[in-house]
C-alpha positions in Angstrom: 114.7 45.1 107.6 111.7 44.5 109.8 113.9 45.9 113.2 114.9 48.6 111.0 111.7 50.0 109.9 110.3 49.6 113.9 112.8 51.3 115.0 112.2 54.1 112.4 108.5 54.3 113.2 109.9 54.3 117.5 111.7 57.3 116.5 108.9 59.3 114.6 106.9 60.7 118.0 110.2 62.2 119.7 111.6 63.4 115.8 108.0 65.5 115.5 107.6 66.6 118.8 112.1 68.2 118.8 110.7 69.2 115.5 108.1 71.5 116.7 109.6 72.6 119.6 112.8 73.7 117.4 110.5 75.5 115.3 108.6 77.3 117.8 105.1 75.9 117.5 102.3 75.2 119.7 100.2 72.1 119.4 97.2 74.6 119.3 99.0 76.4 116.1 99.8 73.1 114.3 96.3 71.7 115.4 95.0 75.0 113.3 97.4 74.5 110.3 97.0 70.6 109.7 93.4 70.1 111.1 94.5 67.4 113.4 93.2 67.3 116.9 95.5 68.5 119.6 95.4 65.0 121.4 95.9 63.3 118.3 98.9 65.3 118.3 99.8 65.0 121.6 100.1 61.6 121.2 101.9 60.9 118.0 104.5 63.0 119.5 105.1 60.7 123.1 104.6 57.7 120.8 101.1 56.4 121.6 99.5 57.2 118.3 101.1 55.5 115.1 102.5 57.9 112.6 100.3 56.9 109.6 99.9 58.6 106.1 96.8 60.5 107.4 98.9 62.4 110.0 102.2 62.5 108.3 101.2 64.4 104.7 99.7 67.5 106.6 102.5 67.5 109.1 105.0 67.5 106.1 103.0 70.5 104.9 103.0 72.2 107.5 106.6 71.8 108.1 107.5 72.2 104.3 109.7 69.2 104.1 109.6 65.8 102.0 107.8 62.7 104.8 111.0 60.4 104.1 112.9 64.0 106.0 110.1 63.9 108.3 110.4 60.7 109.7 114.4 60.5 109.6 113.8 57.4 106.4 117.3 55.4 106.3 119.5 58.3 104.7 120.4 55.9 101.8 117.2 56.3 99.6 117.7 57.3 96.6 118.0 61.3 96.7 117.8 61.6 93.0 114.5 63.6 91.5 112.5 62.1 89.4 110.4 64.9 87.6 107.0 64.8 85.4 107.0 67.1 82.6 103.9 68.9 82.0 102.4 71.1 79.5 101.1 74.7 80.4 99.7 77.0 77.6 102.4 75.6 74.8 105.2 75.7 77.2 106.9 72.5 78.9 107.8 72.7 82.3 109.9 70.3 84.2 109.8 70.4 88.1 113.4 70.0 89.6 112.2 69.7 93.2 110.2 67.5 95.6 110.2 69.2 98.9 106.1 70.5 98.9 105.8 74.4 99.4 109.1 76.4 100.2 110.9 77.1 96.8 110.1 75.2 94.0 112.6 75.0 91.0 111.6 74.5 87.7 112.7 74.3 84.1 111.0 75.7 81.5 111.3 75.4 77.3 109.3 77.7 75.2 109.4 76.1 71.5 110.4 78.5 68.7 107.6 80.5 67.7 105.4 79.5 71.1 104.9 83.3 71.4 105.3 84.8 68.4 102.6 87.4 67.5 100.9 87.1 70.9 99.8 89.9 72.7 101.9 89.7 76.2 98.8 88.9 79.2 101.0 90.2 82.4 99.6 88.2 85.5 100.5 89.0 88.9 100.3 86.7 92.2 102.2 86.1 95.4 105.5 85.2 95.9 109.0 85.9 94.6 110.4 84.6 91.5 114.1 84.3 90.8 115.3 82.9 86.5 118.1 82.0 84.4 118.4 81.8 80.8 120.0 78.4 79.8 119.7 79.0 76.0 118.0 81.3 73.5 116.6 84.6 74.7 113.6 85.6 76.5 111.6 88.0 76.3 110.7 89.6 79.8 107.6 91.6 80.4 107.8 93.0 83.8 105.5 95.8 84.9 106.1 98.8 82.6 109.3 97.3 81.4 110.1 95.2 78.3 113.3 93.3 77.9 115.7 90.5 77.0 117.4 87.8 78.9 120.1 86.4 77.0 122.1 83.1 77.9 123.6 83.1 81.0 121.6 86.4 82.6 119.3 86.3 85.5 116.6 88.4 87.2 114.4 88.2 90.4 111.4 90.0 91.0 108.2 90.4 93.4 105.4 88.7 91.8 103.2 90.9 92.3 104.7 93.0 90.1 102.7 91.8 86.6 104.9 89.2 84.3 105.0 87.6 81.1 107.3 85.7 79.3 108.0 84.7 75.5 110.4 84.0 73.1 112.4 86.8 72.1 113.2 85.5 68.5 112.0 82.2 66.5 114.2 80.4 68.3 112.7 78.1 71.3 114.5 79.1 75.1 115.4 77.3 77.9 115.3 78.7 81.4 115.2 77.7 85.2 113.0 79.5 87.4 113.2 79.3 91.7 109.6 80.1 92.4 109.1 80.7 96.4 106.5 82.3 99.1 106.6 86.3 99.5 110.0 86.3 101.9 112.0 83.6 100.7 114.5 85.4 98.1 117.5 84.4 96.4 120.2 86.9 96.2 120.5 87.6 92.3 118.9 90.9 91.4 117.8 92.5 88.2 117.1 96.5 88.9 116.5 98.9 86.3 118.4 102.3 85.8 116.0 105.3 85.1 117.9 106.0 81.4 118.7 102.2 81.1 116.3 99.3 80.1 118.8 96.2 80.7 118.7 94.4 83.9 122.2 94.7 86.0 
């Protein structure tokens, strides 16, 4: 176990610095993004600086990838997520993804009646969001239009375009939702037709 995990750690410096150089960053750009010293770079990557937790979390930020994927970890950990549930205005959310920035997937259940008689508060941010209606319907407030997702229907959209969900009956809904930086799309889209108010 012990020659295992040195040779792990051995590998890290060459891993990081093929890494960067397949991603087409300078040591002066990632010194910028992580806040780590150019020499303390430097020598992570040929091996004379040990990879600890200090370096290894802003590196797998900047990189956007989970630290087990950073260091090449044995490839038999266990590759199963295990999400915390957590409550936002009424509504649970479960996250379905560990990887930190990048696209983020979510579920999301809206109890019957969450929404019912509230005003819709359309909030706009960056990114691109992509859903899909597991069960119920949803009620979709996007911009100047106001629809319904029923099971099984999906729609993608800008962020900044203002949004707001809610239950679209009193029954509760269940969707997924692939939330991601402005540029990283999925390939789903819902457009509107000038004399029609139902996604495609």
């Amino acid at each position: 176990m012990s020659d295992d995990f040195d040779a792990v750690l051995a590998a890290v410096g060459p891993r990081l610095r093929a890494l960067r150089r397949r991603r087409g960053v300078t040591l002066t750009a990632l010194s910028e993004t992580t806040g780590i010293p150019i020499s303390t770079l430097s020598r992570l990557e040929s091996g004379h600086r040990k990879p600890g937790l200090e370096l290894l979390l802003p590196l797998a930020r900047a990189y956007q990838m989970p630290v087990d994927e950073l260091i090449g970890a044995p490839a038999d950990l266990d590759p199963r997520v295990r999400p915390r549930p957590f409550t936002r205005n009424g509504m649970t959310v479960v996250p379905l993804t560990r990887k930190p920035g990048g696209l983020q997937a979510y579920k999301h259940i809206l109890p019957a009646g969450l929404t019912e008689g509230r005003e819709p508060d359309p909030r706009s941010h960056e990114g691109y969001h992509w859903l899909y209606v597991l069960r119920g319907r949803l009620r979709v407030v996007l911009g100047e239009k106001d629809f319904v997702l029923a099971e099984g229907e999906a729609a993608e959209f800008d962020t900044h375009l203002p949004h707001w969900f809610g239950n679209a009956d009193d029954h509760h809904v269940e969707f997924l939702s692939i939330l991601g930086p402005q540029g990283e799309r999925v390939h789903i889209k819902a457009r509107f037709r000038p004399d029609d108010d139902r996604p495609l």
